[in-house]
Jmol script that loads the backbone (N, CA, C; Angstrom):
load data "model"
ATOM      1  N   UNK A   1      -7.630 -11.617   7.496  1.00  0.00           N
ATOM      2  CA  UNK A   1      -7.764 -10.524   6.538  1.00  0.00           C
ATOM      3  C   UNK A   1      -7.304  -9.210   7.165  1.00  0.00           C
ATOM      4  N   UNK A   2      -7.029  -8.227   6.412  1.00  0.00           N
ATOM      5  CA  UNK A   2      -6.587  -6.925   6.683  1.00  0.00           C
ATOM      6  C   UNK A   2      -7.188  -6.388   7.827  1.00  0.00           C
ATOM      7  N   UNK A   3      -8.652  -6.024   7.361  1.00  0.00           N
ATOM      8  CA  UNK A   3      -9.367  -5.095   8.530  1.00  0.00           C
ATOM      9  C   UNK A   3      -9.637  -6.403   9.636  1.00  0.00           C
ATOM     10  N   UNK A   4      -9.310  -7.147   9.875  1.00  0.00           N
ATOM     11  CA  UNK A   4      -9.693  -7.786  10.851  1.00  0.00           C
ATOM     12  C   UNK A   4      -8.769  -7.199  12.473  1.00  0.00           C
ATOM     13  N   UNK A   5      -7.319  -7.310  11.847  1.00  0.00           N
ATOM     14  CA  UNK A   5      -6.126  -6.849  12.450  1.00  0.00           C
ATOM     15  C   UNK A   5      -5.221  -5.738  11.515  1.00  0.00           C
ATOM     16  N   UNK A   6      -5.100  -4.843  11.086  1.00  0.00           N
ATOM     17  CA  UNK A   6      -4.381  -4.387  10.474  1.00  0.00           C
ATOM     18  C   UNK A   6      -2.662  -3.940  10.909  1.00  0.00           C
ATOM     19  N   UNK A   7      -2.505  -4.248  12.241  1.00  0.00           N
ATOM     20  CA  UNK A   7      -1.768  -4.047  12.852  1.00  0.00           C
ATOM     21  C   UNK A   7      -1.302  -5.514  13.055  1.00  0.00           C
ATOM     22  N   UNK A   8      -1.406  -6.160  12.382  1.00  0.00           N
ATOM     23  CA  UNK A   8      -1.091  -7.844  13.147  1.00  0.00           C
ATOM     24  C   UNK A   8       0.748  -8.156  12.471  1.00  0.00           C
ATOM     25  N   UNK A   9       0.992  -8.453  13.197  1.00  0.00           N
ATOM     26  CA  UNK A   9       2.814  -8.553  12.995  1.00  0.00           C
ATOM     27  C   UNK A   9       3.264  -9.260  11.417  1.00  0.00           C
ATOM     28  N   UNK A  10       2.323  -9.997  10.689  1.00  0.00           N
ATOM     29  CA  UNK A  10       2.284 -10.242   9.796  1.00  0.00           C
ATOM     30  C   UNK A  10       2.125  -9.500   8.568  1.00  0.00           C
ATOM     31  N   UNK A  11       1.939  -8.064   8.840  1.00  0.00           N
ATOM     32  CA  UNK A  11       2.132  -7.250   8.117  1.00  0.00           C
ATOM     33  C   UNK A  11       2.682  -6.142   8.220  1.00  0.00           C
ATOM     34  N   UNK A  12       3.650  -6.118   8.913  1.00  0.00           N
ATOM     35  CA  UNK A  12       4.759  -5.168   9.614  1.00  0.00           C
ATOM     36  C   UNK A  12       5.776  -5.414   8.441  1.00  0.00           C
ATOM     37  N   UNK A  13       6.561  -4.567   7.885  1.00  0.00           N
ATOM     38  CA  UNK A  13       7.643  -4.882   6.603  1.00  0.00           C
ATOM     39  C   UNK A  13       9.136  -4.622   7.438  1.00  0.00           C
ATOM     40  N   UNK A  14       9.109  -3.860   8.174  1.00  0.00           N
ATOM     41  CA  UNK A  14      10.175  -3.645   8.932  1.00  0.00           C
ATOM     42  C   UNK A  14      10.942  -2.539   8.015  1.00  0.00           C
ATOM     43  N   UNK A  15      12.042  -2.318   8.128  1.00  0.00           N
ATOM     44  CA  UNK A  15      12.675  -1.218   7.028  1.00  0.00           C
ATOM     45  C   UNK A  15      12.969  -1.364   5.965  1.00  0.00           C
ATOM     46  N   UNK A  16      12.249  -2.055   5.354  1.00  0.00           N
ATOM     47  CA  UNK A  16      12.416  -2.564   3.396  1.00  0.00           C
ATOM     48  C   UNK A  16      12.165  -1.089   2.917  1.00  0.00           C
ATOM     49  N   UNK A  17      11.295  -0.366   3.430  1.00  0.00           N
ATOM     50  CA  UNK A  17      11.264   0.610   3.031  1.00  0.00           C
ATOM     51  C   UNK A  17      11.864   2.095   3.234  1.00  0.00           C
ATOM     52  N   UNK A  18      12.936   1.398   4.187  1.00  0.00           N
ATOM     53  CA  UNK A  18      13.865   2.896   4.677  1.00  0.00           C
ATOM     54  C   UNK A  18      13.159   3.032   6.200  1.00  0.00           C
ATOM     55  N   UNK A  19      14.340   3.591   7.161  1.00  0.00           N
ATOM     56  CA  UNK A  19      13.564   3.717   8.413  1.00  0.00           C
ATOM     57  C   UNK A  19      12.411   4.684   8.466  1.00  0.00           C
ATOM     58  N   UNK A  20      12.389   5.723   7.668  1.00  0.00           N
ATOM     59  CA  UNK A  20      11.655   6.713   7.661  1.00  0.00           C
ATOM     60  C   UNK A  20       9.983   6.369   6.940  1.00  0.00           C
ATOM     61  N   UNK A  21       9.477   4.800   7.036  1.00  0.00           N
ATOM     62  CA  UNK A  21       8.449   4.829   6.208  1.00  0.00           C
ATOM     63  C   UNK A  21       8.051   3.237   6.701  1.00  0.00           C
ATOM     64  N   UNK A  22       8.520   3.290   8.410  1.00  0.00           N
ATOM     65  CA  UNK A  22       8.309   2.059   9.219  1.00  0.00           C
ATOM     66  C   UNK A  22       6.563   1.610   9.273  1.00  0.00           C
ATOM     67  N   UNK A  23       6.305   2.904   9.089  1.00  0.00           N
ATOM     68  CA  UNK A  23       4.436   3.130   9.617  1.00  0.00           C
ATOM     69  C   UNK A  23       3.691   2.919   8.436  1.00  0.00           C
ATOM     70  N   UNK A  24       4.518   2.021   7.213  1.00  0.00           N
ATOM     71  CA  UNK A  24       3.612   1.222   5.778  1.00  0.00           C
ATOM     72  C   UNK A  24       3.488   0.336   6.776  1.00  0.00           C
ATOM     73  N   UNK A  25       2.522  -0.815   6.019  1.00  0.00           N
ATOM     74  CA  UNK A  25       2.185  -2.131   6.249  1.00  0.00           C
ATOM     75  C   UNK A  25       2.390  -2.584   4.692  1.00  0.00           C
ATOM     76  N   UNK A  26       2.009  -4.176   4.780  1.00  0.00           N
ATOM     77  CA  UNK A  26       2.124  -4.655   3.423  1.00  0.00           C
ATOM     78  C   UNK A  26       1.488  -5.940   3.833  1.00  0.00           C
ATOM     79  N   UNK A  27       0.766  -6.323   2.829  1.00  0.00           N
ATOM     80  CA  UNK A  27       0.321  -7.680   2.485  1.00  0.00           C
ATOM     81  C   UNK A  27       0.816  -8.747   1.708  1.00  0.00           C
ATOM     82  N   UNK A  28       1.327  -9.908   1.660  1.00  0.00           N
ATOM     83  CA  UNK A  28       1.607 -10.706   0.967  1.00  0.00           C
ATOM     84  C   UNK A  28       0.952 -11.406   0.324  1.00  0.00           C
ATOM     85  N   UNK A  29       1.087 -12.192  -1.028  1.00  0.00           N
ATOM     86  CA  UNK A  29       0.306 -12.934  -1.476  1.00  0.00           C
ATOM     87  C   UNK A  29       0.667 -13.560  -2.984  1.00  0.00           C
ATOM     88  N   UNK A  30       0.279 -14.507  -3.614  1.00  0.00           N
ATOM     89  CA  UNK A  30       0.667 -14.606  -4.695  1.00  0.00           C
ATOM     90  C   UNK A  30       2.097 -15.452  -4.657  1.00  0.00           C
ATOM     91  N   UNK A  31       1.943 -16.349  -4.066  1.00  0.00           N
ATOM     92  CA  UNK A  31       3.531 -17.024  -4.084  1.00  0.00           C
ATOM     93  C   UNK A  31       4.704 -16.310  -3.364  1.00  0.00           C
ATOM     94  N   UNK A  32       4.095 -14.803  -2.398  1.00  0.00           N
ATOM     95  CA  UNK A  32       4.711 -14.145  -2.204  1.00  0.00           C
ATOM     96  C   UNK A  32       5.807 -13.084  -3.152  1.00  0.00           C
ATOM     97  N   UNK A  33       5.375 -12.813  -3.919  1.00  0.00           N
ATOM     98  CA  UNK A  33       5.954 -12.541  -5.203  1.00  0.00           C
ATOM     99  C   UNK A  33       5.593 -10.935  -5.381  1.00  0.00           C
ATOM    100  N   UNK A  34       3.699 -10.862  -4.658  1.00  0.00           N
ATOM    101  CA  UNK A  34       3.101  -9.564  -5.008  1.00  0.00           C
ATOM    102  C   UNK A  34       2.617  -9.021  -3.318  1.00  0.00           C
ATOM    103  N   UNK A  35       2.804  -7.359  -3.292  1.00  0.00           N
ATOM    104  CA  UNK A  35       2.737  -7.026  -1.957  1.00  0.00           C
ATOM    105  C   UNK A  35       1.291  -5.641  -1.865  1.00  0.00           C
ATOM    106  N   UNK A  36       0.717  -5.709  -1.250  1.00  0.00           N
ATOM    107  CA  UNK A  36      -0.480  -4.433  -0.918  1.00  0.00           C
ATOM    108  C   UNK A  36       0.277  -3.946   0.018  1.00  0.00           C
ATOM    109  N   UNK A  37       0.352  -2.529  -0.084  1.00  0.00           N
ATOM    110  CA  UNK A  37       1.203  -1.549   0.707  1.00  0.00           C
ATOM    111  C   UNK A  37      -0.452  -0.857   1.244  1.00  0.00           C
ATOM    112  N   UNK A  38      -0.248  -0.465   2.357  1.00  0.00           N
ATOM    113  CA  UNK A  38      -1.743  -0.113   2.826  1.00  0.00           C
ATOM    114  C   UNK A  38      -0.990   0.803   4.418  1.00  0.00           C
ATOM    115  N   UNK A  39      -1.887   1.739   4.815  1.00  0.00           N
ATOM    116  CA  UNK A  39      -1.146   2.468   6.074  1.00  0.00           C
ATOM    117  C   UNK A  39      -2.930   2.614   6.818  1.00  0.00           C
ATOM    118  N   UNK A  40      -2.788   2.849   8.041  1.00  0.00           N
ATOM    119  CA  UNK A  40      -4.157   2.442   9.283  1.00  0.00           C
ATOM    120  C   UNK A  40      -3.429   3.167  10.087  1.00  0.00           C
ATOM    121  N   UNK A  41      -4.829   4.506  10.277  1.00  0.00           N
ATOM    122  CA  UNK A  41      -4.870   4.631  11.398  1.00  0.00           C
ATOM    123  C   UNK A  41      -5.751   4.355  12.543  1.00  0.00           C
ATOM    124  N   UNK A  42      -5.605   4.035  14.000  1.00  0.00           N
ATOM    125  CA  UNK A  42      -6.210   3.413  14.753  1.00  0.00           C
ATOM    126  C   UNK A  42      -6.705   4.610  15.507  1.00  0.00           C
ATOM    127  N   UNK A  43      -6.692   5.564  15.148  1.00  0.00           N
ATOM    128  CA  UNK A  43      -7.757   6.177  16.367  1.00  0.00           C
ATOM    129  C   UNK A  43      -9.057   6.658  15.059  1.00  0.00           C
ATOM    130  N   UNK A  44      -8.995   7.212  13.887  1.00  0.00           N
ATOM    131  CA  UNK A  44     -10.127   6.965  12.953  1.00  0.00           C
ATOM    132  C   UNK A  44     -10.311   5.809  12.613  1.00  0.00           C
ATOM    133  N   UNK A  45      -9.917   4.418  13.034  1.00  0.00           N
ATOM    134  CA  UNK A  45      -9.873   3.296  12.172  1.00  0.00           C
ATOM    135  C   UNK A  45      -9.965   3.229  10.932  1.00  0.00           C
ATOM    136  N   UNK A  46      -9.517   4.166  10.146  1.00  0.00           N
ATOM    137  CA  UNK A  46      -9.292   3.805   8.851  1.00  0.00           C
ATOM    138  C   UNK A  46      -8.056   3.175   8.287  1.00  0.00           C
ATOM    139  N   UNK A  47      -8.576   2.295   7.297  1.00  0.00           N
ATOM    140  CA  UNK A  47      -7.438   1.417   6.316  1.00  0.00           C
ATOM    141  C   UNK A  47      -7.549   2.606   5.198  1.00  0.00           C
ATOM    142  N   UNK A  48      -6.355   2.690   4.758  1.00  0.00           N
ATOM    143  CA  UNK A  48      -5.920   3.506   3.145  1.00  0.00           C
ATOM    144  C   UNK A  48      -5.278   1.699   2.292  1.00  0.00           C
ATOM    145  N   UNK A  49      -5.598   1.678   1.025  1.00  0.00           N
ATOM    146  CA  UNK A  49      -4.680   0.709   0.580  1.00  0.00           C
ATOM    147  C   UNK A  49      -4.379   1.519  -0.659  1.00  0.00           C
ATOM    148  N   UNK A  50      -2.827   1.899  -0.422  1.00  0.00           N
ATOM    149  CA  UNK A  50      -2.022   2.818  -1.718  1.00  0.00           C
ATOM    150  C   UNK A  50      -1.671   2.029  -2.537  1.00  0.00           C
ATOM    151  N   UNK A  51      -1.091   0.931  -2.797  1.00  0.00           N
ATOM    152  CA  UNK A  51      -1.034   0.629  -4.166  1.00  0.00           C
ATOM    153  C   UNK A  51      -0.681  -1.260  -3.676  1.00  0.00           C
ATOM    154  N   UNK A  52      -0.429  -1.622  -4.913  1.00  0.00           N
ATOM    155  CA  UNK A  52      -0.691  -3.227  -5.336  1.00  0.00           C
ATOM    156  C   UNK A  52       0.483  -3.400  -6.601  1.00  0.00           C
ATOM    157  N   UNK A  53       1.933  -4.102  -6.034  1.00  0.00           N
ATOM    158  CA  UNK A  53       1.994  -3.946  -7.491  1.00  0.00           C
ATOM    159  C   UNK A  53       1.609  -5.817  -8.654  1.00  0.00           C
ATOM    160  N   UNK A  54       1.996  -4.859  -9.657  1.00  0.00           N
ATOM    161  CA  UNK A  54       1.479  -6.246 -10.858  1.00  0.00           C
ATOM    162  C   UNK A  54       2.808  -7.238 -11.501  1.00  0.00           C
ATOM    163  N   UNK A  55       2.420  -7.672 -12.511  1.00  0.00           N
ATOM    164  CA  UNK A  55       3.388  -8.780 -13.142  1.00  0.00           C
ATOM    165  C   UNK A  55       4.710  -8.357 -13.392  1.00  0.00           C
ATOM    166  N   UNK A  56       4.459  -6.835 -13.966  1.00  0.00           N
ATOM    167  CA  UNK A  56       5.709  -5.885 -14.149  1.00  0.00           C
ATOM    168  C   UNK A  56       6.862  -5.765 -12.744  1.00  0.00           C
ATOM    169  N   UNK A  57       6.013  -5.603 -11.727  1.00  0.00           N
ATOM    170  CA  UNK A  57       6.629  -5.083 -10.481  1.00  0.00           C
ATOM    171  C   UNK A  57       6.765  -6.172  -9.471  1.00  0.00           C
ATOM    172  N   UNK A  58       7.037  -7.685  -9.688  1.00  0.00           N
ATOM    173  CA  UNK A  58       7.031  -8.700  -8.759  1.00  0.00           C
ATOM    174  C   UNK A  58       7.998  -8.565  -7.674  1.00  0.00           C
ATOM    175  N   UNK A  59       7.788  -9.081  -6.479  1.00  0.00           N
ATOM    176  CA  UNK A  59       8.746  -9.035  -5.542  1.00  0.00           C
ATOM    177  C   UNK A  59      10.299 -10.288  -6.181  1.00  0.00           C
ATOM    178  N   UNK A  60      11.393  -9.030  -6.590  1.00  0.00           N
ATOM    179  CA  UNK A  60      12.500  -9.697  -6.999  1.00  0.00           C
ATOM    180  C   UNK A  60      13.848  -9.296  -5.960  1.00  0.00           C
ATOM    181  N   UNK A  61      14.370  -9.902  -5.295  1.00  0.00           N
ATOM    182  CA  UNK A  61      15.567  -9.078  -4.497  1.00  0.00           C
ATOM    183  C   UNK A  61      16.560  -8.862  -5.565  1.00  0.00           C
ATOM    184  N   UNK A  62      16.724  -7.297  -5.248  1.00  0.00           N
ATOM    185  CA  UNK A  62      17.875  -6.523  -5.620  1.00  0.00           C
ATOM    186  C   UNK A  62      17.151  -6.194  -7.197  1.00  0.00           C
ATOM    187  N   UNK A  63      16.661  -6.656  -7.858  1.00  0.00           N
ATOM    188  CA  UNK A  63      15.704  -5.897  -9.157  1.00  0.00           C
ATOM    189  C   UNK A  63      15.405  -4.268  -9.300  1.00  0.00           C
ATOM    190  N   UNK A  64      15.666  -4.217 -10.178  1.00  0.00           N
ATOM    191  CA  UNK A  64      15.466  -2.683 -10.153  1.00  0.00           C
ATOM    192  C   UNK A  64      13.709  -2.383 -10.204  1.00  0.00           C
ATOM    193  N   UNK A  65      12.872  -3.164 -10.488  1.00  0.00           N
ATOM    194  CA  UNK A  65      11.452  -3.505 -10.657  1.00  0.00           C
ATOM    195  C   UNK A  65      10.516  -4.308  -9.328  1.00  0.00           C
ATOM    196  N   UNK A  66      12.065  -4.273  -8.605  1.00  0.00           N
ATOM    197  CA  UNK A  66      11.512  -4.959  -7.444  1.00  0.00           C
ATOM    198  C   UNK A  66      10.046  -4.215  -6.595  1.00  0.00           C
ATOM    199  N   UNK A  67       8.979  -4.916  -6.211  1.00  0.00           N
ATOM    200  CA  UNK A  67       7.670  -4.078  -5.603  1.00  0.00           C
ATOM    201  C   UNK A  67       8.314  -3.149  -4.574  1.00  0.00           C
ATOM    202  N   UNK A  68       8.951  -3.607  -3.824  1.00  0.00           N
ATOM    203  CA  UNK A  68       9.531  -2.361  -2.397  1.00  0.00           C
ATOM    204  C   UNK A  68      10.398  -1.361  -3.249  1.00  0.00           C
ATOM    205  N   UNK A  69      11.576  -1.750  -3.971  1.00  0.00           N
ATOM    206  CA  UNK A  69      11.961  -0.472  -4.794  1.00  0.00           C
ATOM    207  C   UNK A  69      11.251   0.603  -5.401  1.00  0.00           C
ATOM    208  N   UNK A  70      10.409  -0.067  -5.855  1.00  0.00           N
ATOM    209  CA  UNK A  70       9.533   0.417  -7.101  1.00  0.00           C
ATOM    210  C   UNK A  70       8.591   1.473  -6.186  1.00  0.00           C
ATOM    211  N   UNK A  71       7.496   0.714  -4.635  1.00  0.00           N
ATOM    212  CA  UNK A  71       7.415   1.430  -4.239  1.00  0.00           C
ATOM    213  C   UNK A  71       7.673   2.643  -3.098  1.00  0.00           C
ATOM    214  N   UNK A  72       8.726   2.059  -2.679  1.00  0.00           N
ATOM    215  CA  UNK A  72       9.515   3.423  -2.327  1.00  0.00           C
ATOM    216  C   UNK A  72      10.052   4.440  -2.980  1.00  0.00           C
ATOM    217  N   UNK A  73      10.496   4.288  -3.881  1.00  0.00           N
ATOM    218  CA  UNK A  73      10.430   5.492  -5.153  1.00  0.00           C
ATOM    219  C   UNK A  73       9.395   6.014  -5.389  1.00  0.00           C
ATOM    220  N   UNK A  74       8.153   5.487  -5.505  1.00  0.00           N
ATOM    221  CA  UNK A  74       6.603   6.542  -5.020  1.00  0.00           C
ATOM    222  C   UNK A  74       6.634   7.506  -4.691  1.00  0.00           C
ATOM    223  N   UNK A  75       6.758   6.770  -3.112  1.00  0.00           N
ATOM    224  CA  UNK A  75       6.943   7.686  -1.758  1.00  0.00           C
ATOM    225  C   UNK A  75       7.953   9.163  -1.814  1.00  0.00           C
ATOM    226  N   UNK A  76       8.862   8.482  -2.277  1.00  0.00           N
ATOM    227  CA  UNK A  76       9.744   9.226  -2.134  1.00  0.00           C
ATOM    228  C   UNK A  76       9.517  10.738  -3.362  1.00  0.00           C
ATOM    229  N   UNK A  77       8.924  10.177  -3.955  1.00  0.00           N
ATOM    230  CA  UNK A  77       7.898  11.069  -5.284  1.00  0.00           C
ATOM    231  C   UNK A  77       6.722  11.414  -4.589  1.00  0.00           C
ATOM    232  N   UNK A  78       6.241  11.234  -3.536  1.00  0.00           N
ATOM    233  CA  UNK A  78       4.946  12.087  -2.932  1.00  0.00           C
ATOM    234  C   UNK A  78       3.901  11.257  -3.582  1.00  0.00           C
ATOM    235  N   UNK A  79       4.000  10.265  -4.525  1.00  0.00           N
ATOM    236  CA  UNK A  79       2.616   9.620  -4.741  1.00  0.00           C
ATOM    237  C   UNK A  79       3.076   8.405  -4.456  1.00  0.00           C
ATOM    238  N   UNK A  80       2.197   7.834  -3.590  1.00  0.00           N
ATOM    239  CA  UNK A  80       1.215   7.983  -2.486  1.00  0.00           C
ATOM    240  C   UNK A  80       2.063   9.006  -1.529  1.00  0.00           C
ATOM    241  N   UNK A  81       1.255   9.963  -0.631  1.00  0.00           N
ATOM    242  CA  UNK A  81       1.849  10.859  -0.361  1.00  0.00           C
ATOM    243  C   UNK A  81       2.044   9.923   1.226  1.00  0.00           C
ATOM    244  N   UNK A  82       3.232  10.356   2.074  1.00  0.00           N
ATOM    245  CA  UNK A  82       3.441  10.188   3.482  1.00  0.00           C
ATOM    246  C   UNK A  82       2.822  10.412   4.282  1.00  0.00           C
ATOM    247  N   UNK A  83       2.145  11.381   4.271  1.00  0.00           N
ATOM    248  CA  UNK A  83       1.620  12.377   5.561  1.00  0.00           C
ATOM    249  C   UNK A  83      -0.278  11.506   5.347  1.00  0.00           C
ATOM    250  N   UNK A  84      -0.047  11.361   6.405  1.00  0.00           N
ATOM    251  CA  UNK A  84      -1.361  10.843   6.880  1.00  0.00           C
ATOM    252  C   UNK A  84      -2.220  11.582   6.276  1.00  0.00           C
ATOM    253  N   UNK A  85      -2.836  12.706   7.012  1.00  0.00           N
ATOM    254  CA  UNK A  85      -3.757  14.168   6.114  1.00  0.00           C
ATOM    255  C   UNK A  85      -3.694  13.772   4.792  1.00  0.00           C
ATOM    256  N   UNK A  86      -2.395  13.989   4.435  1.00  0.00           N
ATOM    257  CA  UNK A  86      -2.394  14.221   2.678  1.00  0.00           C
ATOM    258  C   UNK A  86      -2.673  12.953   1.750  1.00  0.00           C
ATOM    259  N   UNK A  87      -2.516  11.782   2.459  1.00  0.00           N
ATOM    260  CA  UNK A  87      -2.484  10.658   2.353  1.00  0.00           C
ATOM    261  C   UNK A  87      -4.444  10.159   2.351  1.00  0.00           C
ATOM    262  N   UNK A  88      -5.153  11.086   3.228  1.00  0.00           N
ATOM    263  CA  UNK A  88      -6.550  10.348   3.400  1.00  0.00           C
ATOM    264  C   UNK A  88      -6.880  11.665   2.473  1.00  0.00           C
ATOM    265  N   UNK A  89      -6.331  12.899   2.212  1.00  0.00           N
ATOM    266  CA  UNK A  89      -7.366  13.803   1.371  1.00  0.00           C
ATOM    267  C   UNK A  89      -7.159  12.901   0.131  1.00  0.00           C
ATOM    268  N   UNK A  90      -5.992  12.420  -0.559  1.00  0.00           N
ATOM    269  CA  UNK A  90      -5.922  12.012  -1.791  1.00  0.00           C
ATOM    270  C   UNK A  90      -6.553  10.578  -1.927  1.00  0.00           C
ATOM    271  N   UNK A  91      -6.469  10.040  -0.985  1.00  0.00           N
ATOM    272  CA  UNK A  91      -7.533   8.568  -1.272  1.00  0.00           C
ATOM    273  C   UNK A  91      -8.859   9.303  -1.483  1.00  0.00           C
ATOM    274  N   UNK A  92      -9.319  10.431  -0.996  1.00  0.00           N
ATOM    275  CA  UNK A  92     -10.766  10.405  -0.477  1.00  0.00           C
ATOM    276  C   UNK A  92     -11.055  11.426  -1.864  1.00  0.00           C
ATOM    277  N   UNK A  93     -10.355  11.533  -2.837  1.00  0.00           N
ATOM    278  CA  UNK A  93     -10.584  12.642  -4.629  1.00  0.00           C
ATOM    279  C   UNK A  93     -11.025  11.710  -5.110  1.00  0.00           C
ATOM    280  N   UNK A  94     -12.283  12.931  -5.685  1.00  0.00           N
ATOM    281  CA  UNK A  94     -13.080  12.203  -6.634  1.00  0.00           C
ATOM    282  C   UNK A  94     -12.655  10.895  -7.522  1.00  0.00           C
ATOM    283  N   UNK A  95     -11.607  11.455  -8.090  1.00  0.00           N
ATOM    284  CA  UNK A  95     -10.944  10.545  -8.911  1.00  0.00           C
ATOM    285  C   UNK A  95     -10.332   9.480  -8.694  1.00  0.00           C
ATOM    286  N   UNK A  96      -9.880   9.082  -7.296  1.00  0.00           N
ATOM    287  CA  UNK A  96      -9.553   8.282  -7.209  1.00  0.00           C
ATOM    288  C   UNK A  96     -11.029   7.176  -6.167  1.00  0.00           C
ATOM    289  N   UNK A  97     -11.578   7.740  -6.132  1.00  0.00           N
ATOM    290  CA  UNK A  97     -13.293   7.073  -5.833  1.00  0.00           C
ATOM    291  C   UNK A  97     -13.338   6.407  -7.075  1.00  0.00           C
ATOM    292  N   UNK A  98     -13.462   6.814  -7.974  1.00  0.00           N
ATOM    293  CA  UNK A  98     -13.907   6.580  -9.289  1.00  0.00           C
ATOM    294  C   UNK A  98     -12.814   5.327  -9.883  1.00  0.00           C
ATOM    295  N   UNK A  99     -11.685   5.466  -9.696  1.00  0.00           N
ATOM    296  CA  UNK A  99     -10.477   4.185 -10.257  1.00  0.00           C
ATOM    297  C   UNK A  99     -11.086   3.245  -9.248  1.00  0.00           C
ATOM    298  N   UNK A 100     -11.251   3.115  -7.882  1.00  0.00           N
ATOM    299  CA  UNK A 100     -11.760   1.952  -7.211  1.00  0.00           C
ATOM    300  C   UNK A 100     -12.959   1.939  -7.528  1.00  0.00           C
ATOM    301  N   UNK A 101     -14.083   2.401  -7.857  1.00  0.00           N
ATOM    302  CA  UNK A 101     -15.226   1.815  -8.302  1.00  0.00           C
ATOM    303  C   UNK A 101     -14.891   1.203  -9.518  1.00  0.00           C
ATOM    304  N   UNK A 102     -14.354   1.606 -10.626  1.00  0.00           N
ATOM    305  CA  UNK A 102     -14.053   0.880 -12.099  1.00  0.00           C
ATOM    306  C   UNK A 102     -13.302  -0.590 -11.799  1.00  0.00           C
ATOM    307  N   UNK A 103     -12.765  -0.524 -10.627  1.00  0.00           N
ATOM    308  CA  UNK A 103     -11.777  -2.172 -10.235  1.00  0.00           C
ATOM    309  C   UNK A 103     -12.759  -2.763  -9.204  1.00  0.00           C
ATOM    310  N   UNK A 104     -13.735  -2.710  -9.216  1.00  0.00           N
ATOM    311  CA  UNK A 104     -14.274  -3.226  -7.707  1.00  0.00           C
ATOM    312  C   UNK A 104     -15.529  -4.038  -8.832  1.00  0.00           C
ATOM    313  N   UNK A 105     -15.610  -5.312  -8.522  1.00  0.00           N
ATOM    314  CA  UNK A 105     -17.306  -6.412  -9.207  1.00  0.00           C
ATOM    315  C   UNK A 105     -18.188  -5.300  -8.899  1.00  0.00           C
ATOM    316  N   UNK A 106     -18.901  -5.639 -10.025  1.00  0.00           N
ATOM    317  CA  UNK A 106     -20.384  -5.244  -9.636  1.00  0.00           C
ATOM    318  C   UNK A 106     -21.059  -5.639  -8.311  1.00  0.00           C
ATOM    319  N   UNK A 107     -22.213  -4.938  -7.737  1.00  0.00           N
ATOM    320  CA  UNK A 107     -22.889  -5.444  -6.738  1.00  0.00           C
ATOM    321  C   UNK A 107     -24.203  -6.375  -7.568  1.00  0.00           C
ATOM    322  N   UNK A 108     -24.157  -7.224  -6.685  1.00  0.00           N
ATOM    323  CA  UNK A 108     -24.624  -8.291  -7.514  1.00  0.00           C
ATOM    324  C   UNK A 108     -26.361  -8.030  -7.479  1.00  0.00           C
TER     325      UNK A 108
END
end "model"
wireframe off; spacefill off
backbone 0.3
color backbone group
């Protein structure tokens, strides 16, 4: 799992996302089809996980809907923002507390 290793070579993307955006990670899953883009830093040990994409956004090569296209165009739009700082103030808004509590099971 993620936080176990977040750094584990298995989730290294290499430059799918442009050299300038080496320091994403990504998760695979789903037939490999769907990717969790997520960035860790190791001296706060924190995991950020920026986005997930869905049915719309499957991993397709060369697709214009493709998940790495789709989210590098984000990036490149500032949402999810790059910068580490700007990157943990905006995970850490109210509002976006609130979208992961509305997606997260109940506690049982």
């Amino acid at each position: 799992t993620i936080p176990a290793d977040p750094t584990a070579t298995v989730y290294r993307q290499g430059s799918t996302l442009g050299e300038a955006h080496k320091h994403w990670f990504r998760a695979k899953f789903g037939n490999g089809r769907f990717r969790l883009f997520f960035r860790y830093d190791s001296s706060a040990k924190i995991i950020i996980f920026a986005w997930v994409n869905d049915e719309t956004t499957l991993r397709t090569y060369g697709a214009k809907t493709d998940a790495y296209k789709v989210f590098k165009g984000m990036l490149e739009d500032g949402n999810p923002p790059d910068d580490w700082a700007a990157l943990r103030k905006t995970a850490s808004d109210q509002a976006a507390v609130d979208r992961l509590k509305k997606a997260s099971p109940p506690n049982p």
